[in-house]
C-alpha positions in Angstrom: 67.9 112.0 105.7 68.5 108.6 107.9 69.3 106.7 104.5 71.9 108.9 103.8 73.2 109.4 107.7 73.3 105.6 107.4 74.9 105.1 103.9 77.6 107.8 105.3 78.0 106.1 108.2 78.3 102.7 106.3 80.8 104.5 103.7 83.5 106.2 106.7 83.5 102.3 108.6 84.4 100.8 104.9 86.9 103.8 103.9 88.8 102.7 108.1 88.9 99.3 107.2 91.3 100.0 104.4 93.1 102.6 106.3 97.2 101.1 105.8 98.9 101.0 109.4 102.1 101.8 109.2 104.6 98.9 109.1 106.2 98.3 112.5 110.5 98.7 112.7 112.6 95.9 113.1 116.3 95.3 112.8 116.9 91.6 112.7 120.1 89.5 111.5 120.3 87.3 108.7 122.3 83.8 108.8 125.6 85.8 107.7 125.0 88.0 110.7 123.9 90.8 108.8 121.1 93.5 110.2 118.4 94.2 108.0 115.9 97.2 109.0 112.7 98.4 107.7 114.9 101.3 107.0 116.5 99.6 104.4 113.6 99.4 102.2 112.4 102.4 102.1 111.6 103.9 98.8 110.8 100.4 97.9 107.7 98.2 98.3 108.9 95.2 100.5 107.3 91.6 100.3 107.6 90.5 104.0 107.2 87.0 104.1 106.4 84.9 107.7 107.4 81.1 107.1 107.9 78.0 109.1 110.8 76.1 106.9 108.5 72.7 107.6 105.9 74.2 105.9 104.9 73.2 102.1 102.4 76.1 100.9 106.1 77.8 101.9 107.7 75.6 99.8 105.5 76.7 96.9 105.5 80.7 97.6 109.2 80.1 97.5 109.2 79.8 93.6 106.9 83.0 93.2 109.2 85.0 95.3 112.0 84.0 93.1 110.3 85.6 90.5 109.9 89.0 91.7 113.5 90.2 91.2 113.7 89.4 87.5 110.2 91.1 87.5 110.6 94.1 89.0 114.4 94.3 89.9 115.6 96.8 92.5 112.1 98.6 92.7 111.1 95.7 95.1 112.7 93.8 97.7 111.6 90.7 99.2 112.9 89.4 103.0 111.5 86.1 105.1 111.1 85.6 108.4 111.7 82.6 110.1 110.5 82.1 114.0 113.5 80.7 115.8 112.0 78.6 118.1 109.4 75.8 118.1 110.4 73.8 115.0 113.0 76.2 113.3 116.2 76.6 114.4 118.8 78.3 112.5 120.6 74.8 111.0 117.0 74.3 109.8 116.9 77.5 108.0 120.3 77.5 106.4 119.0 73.9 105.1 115.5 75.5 103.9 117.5 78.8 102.2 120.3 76.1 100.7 117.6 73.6 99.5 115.1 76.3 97.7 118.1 78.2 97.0 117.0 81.5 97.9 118.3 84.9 96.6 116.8 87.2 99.2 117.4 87.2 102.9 116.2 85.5 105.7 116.2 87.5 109.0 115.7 85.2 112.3 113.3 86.4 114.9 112.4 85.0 118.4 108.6 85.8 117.7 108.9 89.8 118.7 108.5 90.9 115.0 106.1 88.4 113.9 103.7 89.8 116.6 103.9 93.1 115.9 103.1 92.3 112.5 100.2 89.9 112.8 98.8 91.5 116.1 97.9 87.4 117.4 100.1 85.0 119.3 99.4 82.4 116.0 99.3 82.8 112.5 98.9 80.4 109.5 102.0 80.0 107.2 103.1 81.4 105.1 101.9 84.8 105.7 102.9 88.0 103.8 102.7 91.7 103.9 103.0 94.0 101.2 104.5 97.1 102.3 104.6 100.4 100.1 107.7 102.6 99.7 106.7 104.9 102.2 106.1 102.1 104.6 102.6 101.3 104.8 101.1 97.8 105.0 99.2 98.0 102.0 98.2 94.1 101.8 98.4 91.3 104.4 97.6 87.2 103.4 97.5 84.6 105.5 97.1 81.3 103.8 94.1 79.8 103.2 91.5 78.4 100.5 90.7 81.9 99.7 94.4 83.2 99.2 96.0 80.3 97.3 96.1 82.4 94.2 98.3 85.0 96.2 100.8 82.5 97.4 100.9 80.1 93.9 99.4 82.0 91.2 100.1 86.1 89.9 97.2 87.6 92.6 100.7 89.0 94.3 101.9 90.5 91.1 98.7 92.3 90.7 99.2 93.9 94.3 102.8 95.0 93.5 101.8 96.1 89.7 99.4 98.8 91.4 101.7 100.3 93.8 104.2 100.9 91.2 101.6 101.8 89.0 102.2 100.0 86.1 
């Protein structure tokens, strides 16, 4: 009876840890001054990228964003975040968007958003959240040894593939 009391226990603390949290609102403006709001995706699963336009593993996950579009066209949406402040300004950002030459937006943020997203004051970059079409963060990466596949291989692909069950 313990065994299985334990094993139970042991099962409900596993089945929390992969409880999604729903993804927190924003409304933040792009460089044209547009507002984008979690809102706006819904009914879609969102790639939410963090970045730090200095940063080269950003650099790199730039290319695999680019291909998600062709991939999956308007069934997902991808938007980056870019922390005003520190080393980014917005002249930095319109350089980092021109230079990669992105196709999905880039909303600016003082540090508010990326908070409530990664719950700590610092994060590694880039970081990414994977957010289902009813608005659940169903995967979060922060890079590292361990994630590299995620942010310059297909391990991403394989996270949006099951949500829209293919």
């Amino acid at each position: 009876m313990r065994t299985i009391l334990i094993t139970l226990l042991c099962s409900l603390t596993l089945a929390a840890g992969d409880a999604a949290r729903r993804a927190p609102g924003f409304a933040l403006p792009d460089m044209k001054l547009q507002f984008h709001d979690l809102a706006d995706y819904r009914g879609k699963v969102l790639v939410l990228e963090f970045l730090k336009t200095d940063c080269p593993h950003c650099a790199a996950f730039a290319e695999v964003l680019a291909q998600i579009q062709p991939k999956y066209g308007d069934k997902v949406a991808v938007l980056a975040v870019a922390h005003i402040g520190g080393t980014d300004s917005p002249q930095n950002v319109a350089q980092y968007i021109a230079g990669h030459q992105l196709t999905y937006p880039v909303v600016l943020d003082e540090g508010q958003m990326m908070f409530s997203y990664v719950l700590a004051q610092k994060s590694d970059m880039p970081r990414v959240f994977v957010i289902d079409a009813g608005g659940f963060i169903r995967a979060d990466y922060e890079y590292s040894v361990l994630t590299r596949e995620v942010f310059e291989g297909k391990a991403l692909f394989t996270d949006i593939d099951k949500l829209l069950k293919k």
